[in-house]
Every structure is written in structure tokens, then in C-alpha cells.
The first five atom37 places (N, CA, C, CB, O) and aatype in JSON, in Angstrom:
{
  "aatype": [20, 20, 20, 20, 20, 20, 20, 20, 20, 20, 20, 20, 20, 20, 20, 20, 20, 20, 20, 20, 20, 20, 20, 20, 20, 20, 20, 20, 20, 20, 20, 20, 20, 20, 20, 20, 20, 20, 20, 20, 20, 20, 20, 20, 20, 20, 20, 20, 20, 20, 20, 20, 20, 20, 20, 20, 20, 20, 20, 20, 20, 20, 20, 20, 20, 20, 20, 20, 20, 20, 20, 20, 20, 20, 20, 20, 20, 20, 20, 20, 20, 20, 20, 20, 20, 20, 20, 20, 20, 20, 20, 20, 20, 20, 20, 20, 20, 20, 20, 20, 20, 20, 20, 20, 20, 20, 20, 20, 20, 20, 20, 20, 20, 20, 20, 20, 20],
  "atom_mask": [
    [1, 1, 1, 1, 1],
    [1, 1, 1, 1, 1],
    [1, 1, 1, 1, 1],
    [1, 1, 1, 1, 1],
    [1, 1, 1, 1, 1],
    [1, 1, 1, 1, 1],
    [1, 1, 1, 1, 1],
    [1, 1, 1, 1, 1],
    [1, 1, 1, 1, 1],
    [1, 1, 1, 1, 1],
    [1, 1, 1, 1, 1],
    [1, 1, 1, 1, 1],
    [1, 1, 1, 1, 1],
    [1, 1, 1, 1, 1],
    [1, 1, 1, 1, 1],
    [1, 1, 1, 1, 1],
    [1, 1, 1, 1, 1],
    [1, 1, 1, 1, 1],
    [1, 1, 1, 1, 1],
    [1, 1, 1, 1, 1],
    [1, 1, 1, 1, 1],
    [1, 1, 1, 1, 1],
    [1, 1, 1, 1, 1],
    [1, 1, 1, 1, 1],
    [1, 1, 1, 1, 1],
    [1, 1, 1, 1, 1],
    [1, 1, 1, 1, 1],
    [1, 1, 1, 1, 1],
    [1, 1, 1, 1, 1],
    [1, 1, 1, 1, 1],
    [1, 1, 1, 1, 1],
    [1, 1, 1, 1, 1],
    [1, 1, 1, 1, 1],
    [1, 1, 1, 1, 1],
    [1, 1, 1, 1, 1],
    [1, 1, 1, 1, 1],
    [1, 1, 1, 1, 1],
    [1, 1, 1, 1, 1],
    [1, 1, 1, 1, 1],
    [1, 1, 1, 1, 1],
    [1, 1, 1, 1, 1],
    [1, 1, 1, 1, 1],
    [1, 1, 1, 1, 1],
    [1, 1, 1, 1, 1],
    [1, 1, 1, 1, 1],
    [1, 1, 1, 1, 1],
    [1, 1, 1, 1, 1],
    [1, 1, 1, 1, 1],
    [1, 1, 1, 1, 1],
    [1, 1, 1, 1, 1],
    [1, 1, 1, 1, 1],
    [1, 1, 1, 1, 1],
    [1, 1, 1, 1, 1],
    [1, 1, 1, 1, 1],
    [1, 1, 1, 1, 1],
    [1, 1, 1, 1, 1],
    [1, 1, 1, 1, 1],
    [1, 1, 1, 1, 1],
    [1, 1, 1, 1, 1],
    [1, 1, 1, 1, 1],
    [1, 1, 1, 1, 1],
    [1, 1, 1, 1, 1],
    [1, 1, 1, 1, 1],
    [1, 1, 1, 1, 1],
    [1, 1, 1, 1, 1],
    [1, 1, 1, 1, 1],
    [1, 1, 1, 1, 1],
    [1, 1, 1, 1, 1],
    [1, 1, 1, 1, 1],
    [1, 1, 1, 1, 1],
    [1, 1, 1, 1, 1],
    [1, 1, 1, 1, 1],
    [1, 1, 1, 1, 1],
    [1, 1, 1, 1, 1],
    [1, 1, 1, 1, 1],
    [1, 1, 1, 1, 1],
    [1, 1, 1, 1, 1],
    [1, 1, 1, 1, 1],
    [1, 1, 1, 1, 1],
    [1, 1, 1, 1, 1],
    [1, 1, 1, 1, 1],
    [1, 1, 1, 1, 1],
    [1, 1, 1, 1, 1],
    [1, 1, 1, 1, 1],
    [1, 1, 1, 1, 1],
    [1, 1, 1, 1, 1],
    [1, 1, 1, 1, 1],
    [1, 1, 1, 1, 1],
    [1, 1, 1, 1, 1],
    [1, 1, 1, 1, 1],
    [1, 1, 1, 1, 1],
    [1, 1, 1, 1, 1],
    [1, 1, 1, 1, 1],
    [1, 1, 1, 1, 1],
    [1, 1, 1, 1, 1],
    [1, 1, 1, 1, 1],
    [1, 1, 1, 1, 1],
    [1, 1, 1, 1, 1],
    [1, 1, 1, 1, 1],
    [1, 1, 1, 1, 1],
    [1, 1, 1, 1, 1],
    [1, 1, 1, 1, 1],
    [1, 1, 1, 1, 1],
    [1, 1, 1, 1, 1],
    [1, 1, 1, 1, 1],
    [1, 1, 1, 1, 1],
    [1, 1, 1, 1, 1],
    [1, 1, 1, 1, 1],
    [1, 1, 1, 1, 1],
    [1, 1, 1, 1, 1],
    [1, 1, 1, 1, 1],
    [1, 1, 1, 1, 1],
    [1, 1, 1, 1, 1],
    [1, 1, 1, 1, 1],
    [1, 1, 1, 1, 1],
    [1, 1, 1, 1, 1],
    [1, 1, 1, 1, 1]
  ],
  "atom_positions": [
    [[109.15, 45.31, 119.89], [109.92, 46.44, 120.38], [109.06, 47.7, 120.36], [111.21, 46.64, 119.55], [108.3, 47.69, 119.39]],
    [[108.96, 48.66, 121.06], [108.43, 49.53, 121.37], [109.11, 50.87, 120.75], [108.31, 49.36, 122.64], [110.33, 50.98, 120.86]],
    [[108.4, 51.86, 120.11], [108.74, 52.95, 119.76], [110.14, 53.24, 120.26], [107.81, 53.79, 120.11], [111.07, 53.29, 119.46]],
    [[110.36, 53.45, 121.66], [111.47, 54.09, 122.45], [112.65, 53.13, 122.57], [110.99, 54.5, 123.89], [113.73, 53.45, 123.06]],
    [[112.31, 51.8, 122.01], [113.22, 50.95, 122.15], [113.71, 50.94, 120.7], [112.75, 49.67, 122.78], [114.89, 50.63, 120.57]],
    [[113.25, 51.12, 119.97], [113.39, 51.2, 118.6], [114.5, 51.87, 118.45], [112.35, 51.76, 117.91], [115.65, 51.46, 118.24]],
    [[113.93, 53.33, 118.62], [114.91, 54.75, 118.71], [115.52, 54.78, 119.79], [114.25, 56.11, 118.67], [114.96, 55.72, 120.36]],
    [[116.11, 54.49, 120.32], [117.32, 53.86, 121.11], [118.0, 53.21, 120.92], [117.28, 53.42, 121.87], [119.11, 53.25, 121.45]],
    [[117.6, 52.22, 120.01], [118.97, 51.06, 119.23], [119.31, 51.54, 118.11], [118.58, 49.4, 118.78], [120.4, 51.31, 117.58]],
    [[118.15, 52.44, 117.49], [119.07, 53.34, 116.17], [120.34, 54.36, 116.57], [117.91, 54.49, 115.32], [121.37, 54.67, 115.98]],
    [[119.73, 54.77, 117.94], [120.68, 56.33, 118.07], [122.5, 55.57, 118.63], [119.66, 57.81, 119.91], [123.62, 56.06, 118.58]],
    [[121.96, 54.14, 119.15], [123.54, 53.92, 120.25], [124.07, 53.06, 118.57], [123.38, 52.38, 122.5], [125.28, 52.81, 118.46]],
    [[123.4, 52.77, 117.73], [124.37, 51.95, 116.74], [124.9, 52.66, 115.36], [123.56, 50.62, 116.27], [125.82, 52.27, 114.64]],
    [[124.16, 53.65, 115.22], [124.82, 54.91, 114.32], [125.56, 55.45, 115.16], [123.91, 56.04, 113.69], [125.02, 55.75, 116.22]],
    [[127.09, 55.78, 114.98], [127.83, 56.29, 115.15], [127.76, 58.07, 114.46], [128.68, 55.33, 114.85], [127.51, 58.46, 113.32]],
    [[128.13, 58.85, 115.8], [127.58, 60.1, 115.32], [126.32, 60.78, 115.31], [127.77, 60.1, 114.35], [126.33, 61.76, 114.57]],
    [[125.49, 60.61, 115.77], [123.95, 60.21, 115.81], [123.92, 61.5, 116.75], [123.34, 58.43, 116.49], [124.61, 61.59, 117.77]],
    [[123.24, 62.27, 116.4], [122.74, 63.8, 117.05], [121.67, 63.66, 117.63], [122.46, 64.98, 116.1], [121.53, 64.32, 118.65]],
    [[120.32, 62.61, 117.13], [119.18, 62.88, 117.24], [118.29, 62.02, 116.09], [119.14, 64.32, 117.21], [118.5, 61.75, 114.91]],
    [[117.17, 61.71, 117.04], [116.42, 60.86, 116.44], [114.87, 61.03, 116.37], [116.73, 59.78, 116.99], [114.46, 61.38, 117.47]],
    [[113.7, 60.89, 115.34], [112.4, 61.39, 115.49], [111.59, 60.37, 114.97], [112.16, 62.69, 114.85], [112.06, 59.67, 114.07]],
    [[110.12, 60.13, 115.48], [108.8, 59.21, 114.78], [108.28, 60.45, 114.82], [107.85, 57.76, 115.59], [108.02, 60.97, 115.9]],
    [[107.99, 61.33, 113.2], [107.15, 62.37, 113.11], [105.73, 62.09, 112.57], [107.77, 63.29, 112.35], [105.75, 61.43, 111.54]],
    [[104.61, 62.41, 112.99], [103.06, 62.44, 111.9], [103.4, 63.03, 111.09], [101.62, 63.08, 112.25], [104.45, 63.67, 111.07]],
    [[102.35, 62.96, 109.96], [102.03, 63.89, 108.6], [101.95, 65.09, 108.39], [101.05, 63.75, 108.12], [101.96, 65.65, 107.29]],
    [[101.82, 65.74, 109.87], [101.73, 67.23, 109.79], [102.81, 68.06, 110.75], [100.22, 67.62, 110.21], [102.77, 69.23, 111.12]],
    [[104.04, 66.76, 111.08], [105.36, 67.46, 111.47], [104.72, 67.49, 113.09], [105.79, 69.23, 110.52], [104.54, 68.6, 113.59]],
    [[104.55, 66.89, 113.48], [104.64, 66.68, 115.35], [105.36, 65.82, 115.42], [103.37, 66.24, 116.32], [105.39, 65.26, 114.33]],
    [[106.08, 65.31, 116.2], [106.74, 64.28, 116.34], [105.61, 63.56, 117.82], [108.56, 64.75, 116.56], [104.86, 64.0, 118.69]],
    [[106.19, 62.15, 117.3], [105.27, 61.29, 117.8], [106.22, 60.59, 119.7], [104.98, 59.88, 116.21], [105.87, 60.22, 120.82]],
    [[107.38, 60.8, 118.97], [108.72, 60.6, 119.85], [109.75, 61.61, 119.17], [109.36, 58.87, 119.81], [109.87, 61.9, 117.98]],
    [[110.32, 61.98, 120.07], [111.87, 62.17, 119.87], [113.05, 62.73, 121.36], [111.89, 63.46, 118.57], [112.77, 63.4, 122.36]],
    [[114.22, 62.18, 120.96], [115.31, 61.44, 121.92], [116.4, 62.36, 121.12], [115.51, 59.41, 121.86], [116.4, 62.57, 119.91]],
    [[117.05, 62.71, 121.79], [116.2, 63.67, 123.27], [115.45, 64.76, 122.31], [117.6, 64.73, 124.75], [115.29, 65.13, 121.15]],
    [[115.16, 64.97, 123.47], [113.33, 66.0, 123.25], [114.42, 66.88, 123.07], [111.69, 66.44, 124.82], [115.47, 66.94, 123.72]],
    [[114.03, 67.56, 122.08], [114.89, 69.09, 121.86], [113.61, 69.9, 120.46], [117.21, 68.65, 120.93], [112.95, 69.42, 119.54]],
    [[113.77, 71.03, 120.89], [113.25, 71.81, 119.64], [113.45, 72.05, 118.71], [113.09, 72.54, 119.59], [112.55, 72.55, 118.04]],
    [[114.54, 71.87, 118.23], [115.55, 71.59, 117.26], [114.93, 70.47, 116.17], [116.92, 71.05, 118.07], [114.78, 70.72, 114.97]],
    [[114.61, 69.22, 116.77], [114.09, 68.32, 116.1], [113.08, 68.39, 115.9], [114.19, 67.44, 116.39], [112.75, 68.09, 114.75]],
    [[111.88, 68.88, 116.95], [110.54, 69.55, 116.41], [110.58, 69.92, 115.36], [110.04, 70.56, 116.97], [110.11, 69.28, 114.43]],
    [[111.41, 71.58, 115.16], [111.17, 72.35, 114.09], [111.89, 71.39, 112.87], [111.78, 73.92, 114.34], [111.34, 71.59, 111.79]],
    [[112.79, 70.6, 112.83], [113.28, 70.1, 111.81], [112.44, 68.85, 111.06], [114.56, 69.76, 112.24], [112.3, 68.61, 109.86]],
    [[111.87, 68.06, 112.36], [110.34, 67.11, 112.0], [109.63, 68.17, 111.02], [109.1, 66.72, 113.66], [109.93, 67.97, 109.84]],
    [[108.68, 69.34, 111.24], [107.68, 70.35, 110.76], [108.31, 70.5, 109.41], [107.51, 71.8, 111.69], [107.7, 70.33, 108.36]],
    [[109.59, 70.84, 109.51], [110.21, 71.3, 107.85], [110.14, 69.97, 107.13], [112.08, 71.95, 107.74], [109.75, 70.08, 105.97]],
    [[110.39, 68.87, 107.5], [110.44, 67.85, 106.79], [109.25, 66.99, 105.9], [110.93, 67.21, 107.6], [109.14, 66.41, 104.82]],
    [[108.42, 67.33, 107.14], [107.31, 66.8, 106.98], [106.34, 68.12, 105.37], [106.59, 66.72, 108.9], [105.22, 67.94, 104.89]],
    [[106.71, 68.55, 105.24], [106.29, 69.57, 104.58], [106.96, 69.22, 102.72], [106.93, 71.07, 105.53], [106.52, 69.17, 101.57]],
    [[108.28, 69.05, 103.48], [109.14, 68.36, 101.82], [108.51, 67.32, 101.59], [110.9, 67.82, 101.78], [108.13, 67.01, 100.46]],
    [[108.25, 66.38, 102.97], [107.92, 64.7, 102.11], [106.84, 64.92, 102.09], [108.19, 63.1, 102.74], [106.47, 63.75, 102.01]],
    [[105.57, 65.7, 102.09], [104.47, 66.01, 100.83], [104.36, 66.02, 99.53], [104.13, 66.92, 100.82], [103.54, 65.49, 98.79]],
    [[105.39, 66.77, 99.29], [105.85, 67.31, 97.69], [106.68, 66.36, 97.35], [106.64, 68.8, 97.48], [106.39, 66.0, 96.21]],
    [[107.82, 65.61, 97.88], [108.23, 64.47, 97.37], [107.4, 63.86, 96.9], [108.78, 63.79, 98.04], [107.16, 63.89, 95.7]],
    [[106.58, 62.98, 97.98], [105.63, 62.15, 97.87], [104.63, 61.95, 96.54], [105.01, 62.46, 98.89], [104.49, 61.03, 95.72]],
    [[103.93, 63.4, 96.74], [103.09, 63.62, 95.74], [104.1, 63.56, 94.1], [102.3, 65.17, 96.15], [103.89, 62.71, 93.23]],
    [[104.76, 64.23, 94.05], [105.2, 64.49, 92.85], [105.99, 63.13, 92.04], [106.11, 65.72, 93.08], [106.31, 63.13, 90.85]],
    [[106.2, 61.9, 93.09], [106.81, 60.6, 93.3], [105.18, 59.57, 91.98], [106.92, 60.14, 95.75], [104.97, 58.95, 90.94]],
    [[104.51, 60.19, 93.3], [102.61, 59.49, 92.48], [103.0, 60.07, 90.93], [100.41, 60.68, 93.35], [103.56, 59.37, 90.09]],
    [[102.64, 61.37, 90.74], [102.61, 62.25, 89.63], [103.48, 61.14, 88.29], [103.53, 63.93, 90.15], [103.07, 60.58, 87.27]],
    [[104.69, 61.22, 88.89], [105.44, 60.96, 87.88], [105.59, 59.24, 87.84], [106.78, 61.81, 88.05], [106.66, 58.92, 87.33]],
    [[104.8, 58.16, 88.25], [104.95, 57.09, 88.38], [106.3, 56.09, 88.88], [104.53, 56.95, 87.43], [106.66, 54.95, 88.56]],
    [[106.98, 57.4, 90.05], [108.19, 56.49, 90.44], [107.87, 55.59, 91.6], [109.46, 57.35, 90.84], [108.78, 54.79, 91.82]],
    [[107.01, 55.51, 92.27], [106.37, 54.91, 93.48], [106.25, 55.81, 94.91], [107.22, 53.65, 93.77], [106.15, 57.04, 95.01]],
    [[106.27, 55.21, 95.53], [106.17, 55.5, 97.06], [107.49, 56.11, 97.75], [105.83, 54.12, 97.81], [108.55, 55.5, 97.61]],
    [[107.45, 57.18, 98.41], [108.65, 57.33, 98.59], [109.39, 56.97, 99.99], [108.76, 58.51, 98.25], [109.0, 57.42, 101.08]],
    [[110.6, 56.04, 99.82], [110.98, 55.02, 100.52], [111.82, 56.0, 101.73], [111.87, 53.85, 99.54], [111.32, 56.32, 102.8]],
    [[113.34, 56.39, 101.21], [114.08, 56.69, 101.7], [114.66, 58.39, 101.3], [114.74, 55.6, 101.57], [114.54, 58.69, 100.12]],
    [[115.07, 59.11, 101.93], [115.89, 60.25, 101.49], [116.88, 61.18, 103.1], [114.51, 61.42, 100.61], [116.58, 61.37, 104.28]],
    [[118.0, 61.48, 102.3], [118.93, 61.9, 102.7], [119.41, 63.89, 102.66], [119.67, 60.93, 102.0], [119.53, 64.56, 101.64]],
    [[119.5, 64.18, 103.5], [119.76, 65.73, 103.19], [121.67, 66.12, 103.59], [118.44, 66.8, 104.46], [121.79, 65.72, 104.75]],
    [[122.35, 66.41, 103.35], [123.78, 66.51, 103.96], [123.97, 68.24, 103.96], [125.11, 65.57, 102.88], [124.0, 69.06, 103.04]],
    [[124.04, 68.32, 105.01], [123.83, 70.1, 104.86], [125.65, 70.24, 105.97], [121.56, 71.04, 106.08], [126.22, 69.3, 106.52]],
    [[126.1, 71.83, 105.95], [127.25, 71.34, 106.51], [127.73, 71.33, 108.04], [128.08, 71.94, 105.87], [128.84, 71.26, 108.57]],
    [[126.5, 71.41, 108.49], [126.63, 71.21, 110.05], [126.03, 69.65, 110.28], [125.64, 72.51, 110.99], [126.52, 69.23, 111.33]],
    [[125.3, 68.82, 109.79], [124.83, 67.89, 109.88], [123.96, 67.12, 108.66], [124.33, 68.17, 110.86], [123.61, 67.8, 107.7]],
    [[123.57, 65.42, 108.72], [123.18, 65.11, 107.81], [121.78, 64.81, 108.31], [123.97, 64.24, 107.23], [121.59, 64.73, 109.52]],
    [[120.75, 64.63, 107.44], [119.48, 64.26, 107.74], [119.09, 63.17, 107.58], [118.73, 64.83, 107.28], [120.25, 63.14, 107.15]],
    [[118.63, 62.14, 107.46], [117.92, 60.78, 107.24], [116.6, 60.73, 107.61], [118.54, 59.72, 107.94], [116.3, 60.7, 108.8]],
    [[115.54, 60.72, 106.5], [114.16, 60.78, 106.37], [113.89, 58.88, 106.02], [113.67, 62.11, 104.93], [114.5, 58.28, 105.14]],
    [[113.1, 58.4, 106.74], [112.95, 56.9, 106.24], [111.15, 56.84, 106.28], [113.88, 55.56, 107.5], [110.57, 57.34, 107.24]],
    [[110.57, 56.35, 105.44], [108.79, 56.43, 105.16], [108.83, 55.54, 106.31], [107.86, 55.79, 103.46], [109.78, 54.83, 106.63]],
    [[107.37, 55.65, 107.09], [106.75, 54.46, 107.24], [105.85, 53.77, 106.93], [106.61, 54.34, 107.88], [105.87, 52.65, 106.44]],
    [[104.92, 54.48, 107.22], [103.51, 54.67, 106.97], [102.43, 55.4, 106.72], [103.2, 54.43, 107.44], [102.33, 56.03, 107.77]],
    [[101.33, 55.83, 105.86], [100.57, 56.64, 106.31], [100.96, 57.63, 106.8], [99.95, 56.23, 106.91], [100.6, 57.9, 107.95]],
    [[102.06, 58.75, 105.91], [102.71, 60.08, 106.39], [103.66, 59.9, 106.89], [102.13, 60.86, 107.2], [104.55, 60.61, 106.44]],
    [[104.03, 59.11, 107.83], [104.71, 59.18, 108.75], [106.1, 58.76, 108.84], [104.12, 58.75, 109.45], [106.39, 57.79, 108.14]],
    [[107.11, 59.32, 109.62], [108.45, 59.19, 109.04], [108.84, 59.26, 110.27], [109.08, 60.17, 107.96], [108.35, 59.79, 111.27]],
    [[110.4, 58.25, 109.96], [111.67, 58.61, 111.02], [112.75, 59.36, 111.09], [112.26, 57.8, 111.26], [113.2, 59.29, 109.95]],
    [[113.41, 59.99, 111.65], [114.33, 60.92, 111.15], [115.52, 61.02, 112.22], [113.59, 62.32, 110.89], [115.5, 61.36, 113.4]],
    [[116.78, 60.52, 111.23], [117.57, 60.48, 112.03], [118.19, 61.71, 111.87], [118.26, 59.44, 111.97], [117.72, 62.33, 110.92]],
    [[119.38, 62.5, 112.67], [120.45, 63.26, 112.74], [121.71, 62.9, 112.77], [120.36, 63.86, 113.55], [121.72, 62.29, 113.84]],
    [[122.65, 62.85, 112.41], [123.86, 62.33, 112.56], [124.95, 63.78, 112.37], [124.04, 61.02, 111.4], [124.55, 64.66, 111.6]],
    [[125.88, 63.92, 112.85], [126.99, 65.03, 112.88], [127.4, 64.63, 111.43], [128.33, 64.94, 114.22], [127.14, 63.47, 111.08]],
    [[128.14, 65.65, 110.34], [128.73, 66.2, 109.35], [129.62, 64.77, 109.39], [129.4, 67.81, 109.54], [129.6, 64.31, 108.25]],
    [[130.13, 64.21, 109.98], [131.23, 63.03, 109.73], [130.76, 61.81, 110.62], [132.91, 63.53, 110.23], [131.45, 61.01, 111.26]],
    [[129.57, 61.88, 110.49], [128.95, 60.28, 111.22], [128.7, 59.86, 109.94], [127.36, 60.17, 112.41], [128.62, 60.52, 108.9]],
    [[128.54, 58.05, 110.23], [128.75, 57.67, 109.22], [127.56, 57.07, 108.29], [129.67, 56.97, 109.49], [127.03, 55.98, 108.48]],
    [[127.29, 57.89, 107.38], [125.69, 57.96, 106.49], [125.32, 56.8, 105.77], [125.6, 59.1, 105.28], [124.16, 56.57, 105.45]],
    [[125.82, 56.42, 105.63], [125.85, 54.71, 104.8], [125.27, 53.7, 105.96], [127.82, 54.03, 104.29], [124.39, 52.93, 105.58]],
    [[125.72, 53.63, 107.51], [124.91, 52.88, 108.37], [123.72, 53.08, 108.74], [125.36, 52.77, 109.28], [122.82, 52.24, 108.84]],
    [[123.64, 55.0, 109.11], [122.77, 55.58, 109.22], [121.35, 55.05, 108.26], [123.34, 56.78, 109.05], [120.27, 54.56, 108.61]],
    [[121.77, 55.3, 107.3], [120.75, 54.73, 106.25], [120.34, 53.33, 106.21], [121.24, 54.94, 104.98], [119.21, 52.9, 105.97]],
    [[121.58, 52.57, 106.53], [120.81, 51.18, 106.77], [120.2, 50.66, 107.93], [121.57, 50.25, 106.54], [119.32, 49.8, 107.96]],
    [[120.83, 51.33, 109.02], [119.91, 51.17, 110.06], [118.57, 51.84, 110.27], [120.54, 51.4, 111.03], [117.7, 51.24, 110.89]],
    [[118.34, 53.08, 109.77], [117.23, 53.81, 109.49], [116.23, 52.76, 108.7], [117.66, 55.13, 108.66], [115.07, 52.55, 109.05]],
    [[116.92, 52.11, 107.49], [116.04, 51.71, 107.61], [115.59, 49.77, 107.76], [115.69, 52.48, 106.7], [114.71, 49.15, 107.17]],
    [[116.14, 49.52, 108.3], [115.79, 48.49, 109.26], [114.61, 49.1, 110.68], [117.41, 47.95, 109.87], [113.59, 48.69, 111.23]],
    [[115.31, 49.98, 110.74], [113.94, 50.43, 112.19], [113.03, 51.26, 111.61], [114.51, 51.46, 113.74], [112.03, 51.77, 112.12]],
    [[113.51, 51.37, 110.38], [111.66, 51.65, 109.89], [110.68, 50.14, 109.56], [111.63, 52.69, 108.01], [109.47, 49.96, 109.48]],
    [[111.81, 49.27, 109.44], [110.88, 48.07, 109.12], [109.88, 47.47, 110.6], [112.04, 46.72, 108.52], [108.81, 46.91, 110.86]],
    [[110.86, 47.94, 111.14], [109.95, 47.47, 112.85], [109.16, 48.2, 113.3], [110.7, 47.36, 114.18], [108.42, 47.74, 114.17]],
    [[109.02, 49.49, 112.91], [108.11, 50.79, 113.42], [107.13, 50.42, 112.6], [108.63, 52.45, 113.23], [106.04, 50.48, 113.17]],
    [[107.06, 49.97, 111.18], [106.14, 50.21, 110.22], [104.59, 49.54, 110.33], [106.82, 49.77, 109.04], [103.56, 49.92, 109.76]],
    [[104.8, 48.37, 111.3], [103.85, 47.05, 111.34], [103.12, 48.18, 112.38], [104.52, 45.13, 111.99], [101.9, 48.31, 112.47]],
    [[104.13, 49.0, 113.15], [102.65, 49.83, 114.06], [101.59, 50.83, 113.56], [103.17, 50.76, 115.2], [100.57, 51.2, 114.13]],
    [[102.06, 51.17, 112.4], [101.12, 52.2, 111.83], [100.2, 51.59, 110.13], [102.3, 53.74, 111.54], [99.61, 52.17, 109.22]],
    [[100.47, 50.44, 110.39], [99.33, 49.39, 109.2], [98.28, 48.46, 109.82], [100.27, 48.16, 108.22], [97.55, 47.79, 109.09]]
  ]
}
């Protein structure tokens, strides 16, 4: 499956689903559906936290950091690792439902992941 096919079966099977991103390490996004700036700038902020996650994850011997969630009150975030920096990021509206979100996030991180190893 291809990047765009990927993030396309995440966005139609989360219910609620605002928006979807494959960001690099330094917050570009690699894809994102639909293209909006919104998700740019929200890729860039993210990518900036899962540094300091990351690192501070090493620091303290909890491992690698897998998965994380933000719920803010206009919308929720879904950060899923892949590889080598790089992350997926879903959007979902304030009452989509975060529990699929997360499991489908990360299932299509498992299929994205083989592209960046």
C-alpha cells in the first residue's frame, strides 16, 4: 500500500477524522490529506514535542516512544512513531472516536513503518 493509500483508509475508517499527516523529523510533512496549513503548522509543533518526548523516554530508560495522544477542546491529536523521526498524525473532531483512532493509527503505522527501515 502506498503512503496515500494508507492515509486514506485511516481518514474514511476513523470516524470524525479532521485530518491526517506522514511528518519528517523536522516537522514537514511528507503527505497530508487534505493539504491544509493547519496540519503543516500542527506537524512543525509536534514534531518539536516528539524530540523531547523521545529523548527524555532514552534518558529515563522507558524505551522508544510508541504512541501519544493530545485532547485539546476543539479537537484530538494522535501522534503514532514510525521510524527514524518520523510520525503519523491523525486529527479527529472533539467527539470522534479516540480509542479507534488510536488503533487504527496504529495499525497504519505498522504498514508505513517497513518504508522508512
Amino acid at each position: 500500500m502506498s503512503f496515500d493509500e494508507v492515509v486514506a483508509d485511516l481518514l474514511q475508517r476513523s470516524p470524525g477524522s479532521q485530518g491526517a499527516a506522514v511528518v519528517d523529523p523536522d516537522g514537514i510533512p511528507v503527505l497530508s490529506s487534505p493539504r491544509s496549513a493547519s496540519l503543516e503548522v500542527l506537524g512543525a509543533e509536534f514534531a518539536s514535542i516528539i524530540r523531547g518526548v523521545s529523548e527524555a523516554g532514552r534518558e529515563l530508560s522507558h524505551g522508544d516512544l510508541r504512541q501519544f495522544w493530545v485532547k485539546t477542546e476543539n479537537a484530538e491529536v494522535i501522534v503514532t512513531s514510525l521510524a527514524g523521526g518520523y510520525f503519523l498524525m491523525l486529527v479527529l473532531e472533539p467527539d470522534g472516536l479516540s480509542g479507534r483512532g488510536r488503533f487504527l493509527s496504529r495499525l497504519a503505522g505498522e504498514r508505513l513503518r517497513s518504508e522508512f527501515i
